[in-house]
C-alpha positions, 0 to 999 in steps of 0.5 A: 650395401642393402636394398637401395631404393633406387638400385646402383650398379656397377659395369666392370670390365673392358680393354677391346669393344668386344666387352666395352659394347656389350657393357654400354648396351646393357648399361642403357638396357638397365636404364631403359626398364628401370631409368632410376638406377644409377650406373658405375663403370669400372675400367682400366687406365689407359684403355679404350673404356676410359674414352667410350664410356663416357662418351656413351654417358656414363660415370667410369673409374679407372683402376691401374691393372694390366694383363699378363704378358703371356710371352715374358714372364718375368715382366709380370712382376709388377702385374702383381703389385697392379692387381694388389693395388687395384683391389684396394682401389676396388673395395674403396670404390665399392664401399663409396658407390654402395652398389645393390649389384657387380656386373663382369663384362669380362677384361682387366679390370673385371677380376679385381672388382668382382673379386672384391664385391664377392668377398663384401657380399655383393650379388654378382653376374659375369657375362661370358662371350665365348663358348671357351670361358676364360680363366677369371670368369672360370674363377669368378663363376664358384661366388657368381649368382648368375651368369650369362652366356653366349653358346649352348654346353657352358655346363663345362665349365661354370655351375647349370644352375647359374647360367643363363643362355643370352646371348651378346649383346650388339650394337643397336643400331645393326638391327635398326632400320634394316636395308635390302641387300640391293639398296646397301649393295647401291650406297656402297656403289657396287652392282646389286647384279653380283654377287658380294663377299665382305673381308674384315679383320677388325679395325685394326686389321689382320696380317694373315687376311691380309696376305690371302688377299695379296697371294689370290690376286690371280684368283679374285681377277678371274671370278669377274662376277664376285665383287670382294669388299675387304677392310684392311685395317688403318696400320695395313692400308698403305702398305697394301695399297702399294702393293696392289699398285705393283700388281696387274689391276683387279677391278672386282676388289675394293679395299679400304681402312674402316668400314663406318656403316657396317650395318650397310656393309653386311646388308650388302654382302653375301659371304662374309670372311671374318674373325670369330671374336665373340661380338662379331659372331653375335651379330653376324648370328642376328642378321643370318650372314653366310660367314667363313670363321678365320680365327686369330691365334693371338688371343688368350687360351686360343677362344676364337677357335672354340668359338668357331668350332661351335658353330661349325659342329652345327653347320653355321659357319665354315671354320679354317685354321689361320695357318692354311688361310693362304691356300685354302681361304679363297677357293673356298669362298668362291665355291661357297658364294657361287652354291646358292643350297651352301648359303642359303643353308649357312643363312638358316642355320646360323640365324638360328643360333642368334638371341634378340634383345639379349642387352635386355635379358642380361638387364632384367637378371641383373635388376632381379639381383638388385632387388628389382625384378622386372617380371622374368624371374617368376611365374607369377605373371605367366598368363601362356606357356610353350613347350618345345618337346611336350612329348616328353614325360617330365615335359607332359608333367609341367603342362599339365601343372600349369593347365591346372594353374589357369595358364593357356598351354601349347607346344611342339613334339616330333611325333603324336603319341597318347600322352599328347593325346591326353594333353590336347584333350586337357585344353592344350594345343599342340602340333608336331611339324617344326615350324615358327609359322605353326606358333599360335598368336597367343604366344608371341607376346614375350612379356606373357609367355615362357617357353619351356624346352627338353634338353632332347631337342636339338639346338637348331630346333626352329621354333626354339631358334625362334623364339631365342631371336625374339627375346622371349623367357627361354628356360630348361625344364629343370630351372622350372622344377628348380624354382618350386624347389625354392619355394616349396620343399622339394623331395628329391630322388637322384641316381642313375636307376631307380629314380622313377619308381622310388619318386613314385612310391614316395610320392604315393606314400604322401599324397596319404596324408591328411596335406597330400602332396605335390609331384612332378614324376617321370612315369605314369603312376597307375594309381593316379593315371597322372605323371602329376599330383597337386595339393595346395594343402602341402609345401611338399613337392617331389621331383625326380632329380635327372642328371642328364646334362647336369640339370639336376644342379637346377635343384634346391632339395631339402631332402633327397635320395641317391639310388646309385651312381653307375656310368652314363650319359659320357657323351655329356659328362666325357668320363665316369670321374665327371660323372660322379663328380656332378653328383658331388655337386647335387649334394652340395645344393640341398638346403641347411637342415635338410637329408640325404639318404644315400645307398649304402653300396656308395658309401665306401667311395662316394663323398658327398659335399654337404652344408653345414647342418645337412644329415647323412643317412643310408638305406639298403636292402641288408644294410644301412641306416634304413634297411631291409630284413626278414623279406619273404617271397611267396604265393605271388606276395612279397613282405619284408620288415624295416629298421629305421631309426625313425620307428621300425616297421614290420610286416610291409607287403608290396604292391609290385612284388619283385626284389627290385623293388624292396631297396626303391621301397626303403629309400621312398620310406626313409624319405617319406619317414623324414618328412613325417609319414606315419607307419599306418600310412607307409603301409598301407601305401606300399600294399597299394602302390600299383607301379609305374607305366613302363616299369615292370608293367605287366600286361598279361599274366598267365599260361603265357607273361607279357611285360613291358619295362623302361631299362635302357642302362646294362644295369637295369637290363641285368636287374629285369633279366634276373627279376623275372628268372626269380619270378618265372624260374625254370620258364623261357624268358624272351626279350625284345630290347631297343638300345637307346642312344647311339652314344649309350651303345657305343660306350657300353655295347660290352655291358649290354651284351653280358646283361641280354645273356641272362636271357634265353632268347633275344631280338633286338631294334635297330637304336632309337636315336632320339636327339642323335645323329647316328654313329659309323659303326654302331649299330644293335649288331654290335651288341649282338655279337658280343653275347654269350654262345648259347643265347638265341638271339636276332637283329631286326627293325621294328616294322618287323616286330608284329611279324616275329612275335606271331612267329614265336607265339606258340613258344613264348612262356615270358615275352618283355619287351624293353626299351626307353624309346619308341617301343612301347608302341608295339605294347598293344599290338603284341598283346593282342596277339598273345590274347588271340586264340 
């Protein structure tokens, strides 16, 4: 069962054409990039995949499985005996067929036989179709190699550094050939003049449509301008002919059994009411259908409501509840159909969401873990990179990597700002109003160009809907990074603070070497007025490993520090559990042989998950493996000696003299001594280490301080706040703070409060939304309110700001102005202010 000249895989799955349409598309995708890989189906007995595979042309075997019957559960007995029966029956398959590759397209038989390849050390890709995985993906998702999905925050449930956004894949023949409306509107023999609202329930029909059609008879009669074509289903058609032939008649409603041209179908309509199984969702997203989602209450762990649901939350379907499907279905459509603005909007922003040639994407993952890459899964053929949100500081990073790398670079951001400045004047072209159009020629050649997008961004980006649609290479920013760390030797730095500025130093402490090093980091480093480092000499790259919506699990470290877990990001994690247990996850991805260097706070709760040959070490200012001692603070200096077990060191003098930064100094030297740095070298980095743009940055020092700092967590504000009392004791310090985040403010506006009433005077911005909507009721007045008596404190915009500080000028002793958004705009502005006479 190793590399097979020609690869051999198998399809298993089936049971409804929601998973046997997708198997044969991406069967024929398979056959279609590589025409010499051999194909083997594996279904259930009896069921419908038995008959369409091989009417599709492909070989299938059945094997004798059945599901679960949810309502009598004593009847499941001899469900056991099937599944033990049909392992067998898998693993002789498997070991007769000898695939290279097992493919699960979800349904009976897909348990079983991906059960069975995982544990013969076959590779293993699962296609998720609904945005609510199932219980046997969920179960087959811990041995997957990929896995690949249909919606957006599939994080929940299966490993990020697994998935794949996809799509489903749809019968070819929907986008093929495309018709105008008026012309299907013709063929169906309906009035193009008026308008259409398509009825479909599935081919077998749906009962509770059904009855919303017979109850609003009065209501369909009346709205003489709308013509409802409605697909009963066959076990439904007699019966409701026969009751429409005892009702007054309705000239405007077609019903019948089976639509056979359903392309034509939805071509013609303009509202269409429909189930929300996964297939019909797909291609109702590809051809941008105005849709009202009923979904079925009779399908397991009740997914078609997940699935709605996610495209209602983004205002790309109306979703209602089957149960009010009687009263509240066809008013609503008739609304919906005659509001030119709804539809148009349902239109824009459900073809948003849908993924082209996703039979294709799905193809070449599986033809990668056969051992026959098609050209996705590698930078090596990249000739032009996109980015969608270049902006960014992380994004800023990767542009300029592959700028260096010879490739053309452009992109998108909201806003002009000095770091697009600078990218445009590297040679990267760069525009910033969401738009497709605005998308150079150069980049619309999907085999030549990846697309690199920041989680910021919203979903309904337009340009990245754009080029979802269009089967381009789609990856997050941190698959990017996770794909050096499989090729290099990645230096990780994780944890809720001190990321930036401990990936920093390690990175400086390297690039002292004779090999240099290479790093991808989140701030500017001052020495280097880059946020990037390049060595073609070195195999080591330092990443600075973000939690944010997991995509630290993207990484392969071989070695990392955790700086410290506090809560965060609970609008993505949901509660502080989920959020420690993601970095539970991160330790179980570094490599056999590699380190992690813990902060010893942790230790007594935290319980990493690592490999077999994995070391744990500790750090901290007073305790740990490596450790702190002696530090001594004076005439604008600061030194401290070290205990390492890799060779103590005394006399480190730092750049940046503040006591924050003696614990980020210890875990960058723990990291750095592990990955061989000499203490000549560590010293003499650590003396000329110039800090990070936004991190501590001083801007003014004298009769009167001005800095700016990146803290946006309760944590780093107290850690800032305590910093410069220790610095400027008995002085007035003065912050200006910009909340990040509606969801951050509402989850810690407490801690925030407690953190700002270290300072004496406090003006805080109205939050920087950054990719939220805002939230009723949380605003910065809410932190305000809940600061201590005593502290001197206001709320204002940042239009405001120029005016308040020359209003304070004559009082200001230590001005920061703090805040990971858009405040750092006004950094010059105030300076010049302070400097004025």
């Amino acid at each position: 069962m190793g590399k097979e000249e020609n690869p051999r895989i198998i399809i298993s799955g089936g049971g409804t054409g929601g998973h046997i349409f997708p198997a044969i598309s991406i069967a024929h995708a398979v056959k279609s990039l590589c025409p010499e890989a051999q194909i083997l189906f594996v279904g259930a007995e009896g069921r419908m995949e038995m008959q369409r595979v091989p009417a599709a042309g492909f070989e299938i075997k059945g094997l004798p499985i059945s599901g679960f019957d949810r309502k009598h559960p004593f009847k499941n007995i001899s469900v056991f005996f099937k599944i033990i029966r049909s392992k067998r029956m898998a693993r002789q398959i498997i070991r007769d067929f000898k695939p290279s590759v097992a493919v699960g397209v979800g349904g009976y038989a897909s348990g079983p036989t991906l059960m069975v390849a995982n544990r013969m050390r076959i590779p293993t890709l699962i296609q998720e179709q609904n945005s609510y995985a199932g219980i046997t993906n969920r179960m087959l998702a811990k041995r997957a190699r990929r896995i690949c999905v249909a919606y957006e925050g599939m994080e929940r449930f299966f490993p990020a550094d697994k998935i794949i956004l996809t799509g489903n894949p749809v019968r070819p023949s929907l986008t093929q050939n495309l018709i105008s409306r008026d012309e299907a509107a013709r063929k169906m023999g309906l009035n193009p003049a008026k308008k259409i609202v398509l009825i479909i329930g599935g081919s077998l029909g749906a009962r509770s449509l059904n009855e919303s059609v017979m109850s609003s008879l009065a209501l369909i009669r009346a709205s003489k301008d709308i013509q409802f074509v409605w697909q009963t289903g066959k076990f439904y058609i007699e019966e409701m002919k026969r009751r429409l032939a005892e009702s007054e008649t309705v000239n405007n409603l077609f019903p019948t059994d089976f639509l056979q041209d359903m392309d034509i179908a939805y071509a013609a309509s303009d509202l269409v009411i429909s189930r929300a199984g996964a297939g019909t969702i797909s291609e109702l997203s590809l051809l941008g259908k105005a849709v009202i989602l009923v979904p079925s209450p009779n399908v397991a762990e009740d997914h078609q409501t997940k699935n709605a649901m996610a495209l209602a939350i983004k205002d790309a379907a109306v979703h209602i509840p089957d149960s009010k499907v009687s009263k509240e279905l066809f008013p609503a459509a008739i609304a919906i159909v005659n509001d030119v603005s709804r539809l148009t909007l349902l239109r824009e922003n459900i073809l948003r969401l849908g993924i082209h040639d996703s039979a294709v994407i799905i193809a070449r993952e599986v033809l990668a873990l056969a051992g026959h890459p098609i050209g996705r899964n590698s930078l090596s053929n990249i000739k032009s990179v996109y980015f969608i949100g270049v902006g960014g500081i992380g994004m800023s990073a990767l542009a300029r990597y592959f700028l260096s790398r010879g490739c053309t670079v452009a992109g998108y951001d909201r806003t002009s700002t000095a770091i697009t400045s600078e990218l445009i004047n590297e040679g990267a072209t760069i525009h910033f109003k969401e738009d497709e159009s605005l998308i150079p020629d150069g980049f619309k050649d999907k085999n030549s160009t990846l697309v690199i997008y920041t989680p910021a961004v919203s979903s309904n980006n337009r340009e990245l809907s754009w080029f979802r649609r269009n089967g381009f290479n789609i990856k997050k920013r941190a698959e990017v990074l996770g794909m050096l760390t499989r090729s290099l030797d990645g230096l990780c730095v994780a944890g809720t603070h001190g990321k930036t500025t401990t990936s920093s130093m390690l990175a400086h402490i390297l690039n002292g070497m004779p090999e240099g090093c290479n790093a991808f980091l989140g701030g500017i480093l001052k020495n280097y007025d880059s946020n990037l480092l390049i060595s073609s000499k070195s195999r080591n790259v330092v990443i600075e490993a973000d939690e944010f919506d997991r995509s630290f699990h993207y990484l392969k470290p071989l070695r990392t520090v955790i700086t410290s877990i506090d809560a965060d990001h609970l609008d993505i994690y949901g509660t502080y559990g989920n959020y420690v247990e993601s970095f539970r996850k991160y330790t179980s991805l570094i490599k056999p042989g590699g380190s992690l260097v813990l902060n010893e706070m942790l230790t007594p709760w935290f319980k990493p998950q690592l490999r077999k040959g994995v070391k744990l070490y500790t750090y901290g200012v007073d305790n740990g493996d490596f450790h702190a001692y002696n530090i001594r603070i004076g005439n604008g200096e600061l030194k401290f000696d070290l205990i390492s077990p890799l060779g103590s060191i005394v006399d480190i003098e730092l750049g940046v003299p503040i006591l924050v930064n003696v614990e980020n100094a210890v875990g960058a030297i723990a990291l750095a001594q592990l990955s061989g740095a000499t203490e000549n070298v560590i010293r003499e980095a650590m003396k000329s280490f110039m800090g990070c743009a936004r991190r501590f940055d001083f801007r003014l020092k004298g009769e009167k301080v001005y800095l700016t700092d990146y803290a946006h967590h309760p944590v780093e504000l107290k850690q800032c706040a305590l910093s410069l009392r220790s610095l400027y004791a008995g002085r007035k310090v003065t912050a200006i703070f910009q909340p990040h985040l509606y969801s951050r403010t509402r989850d810690f506006y407490n801690e925030f409060a407690e953190s700002l009433s270290h300072f004496d005077e406090v003006w805080l911005l109205n939050i920087y939304p950054a990719r939220e909507e805002p939230i009723p009721g949380v605003t910065s007045q809410l932190i305000a309110d809940n600061m201590k008596p005593g502290v001197c404190k206001g709320v204002i915009s940042k239009n405001q700001v120029k005016k308040l500080v020359r209003s304070i000028k004559d009082d200001l002793q230590v001005l920061v102005t703090v805040g990971a958004g858009d405040i750092e705009d006004c950094a010059d502005m105030i300076t010049e202010i302070l400097e004025e006479k």
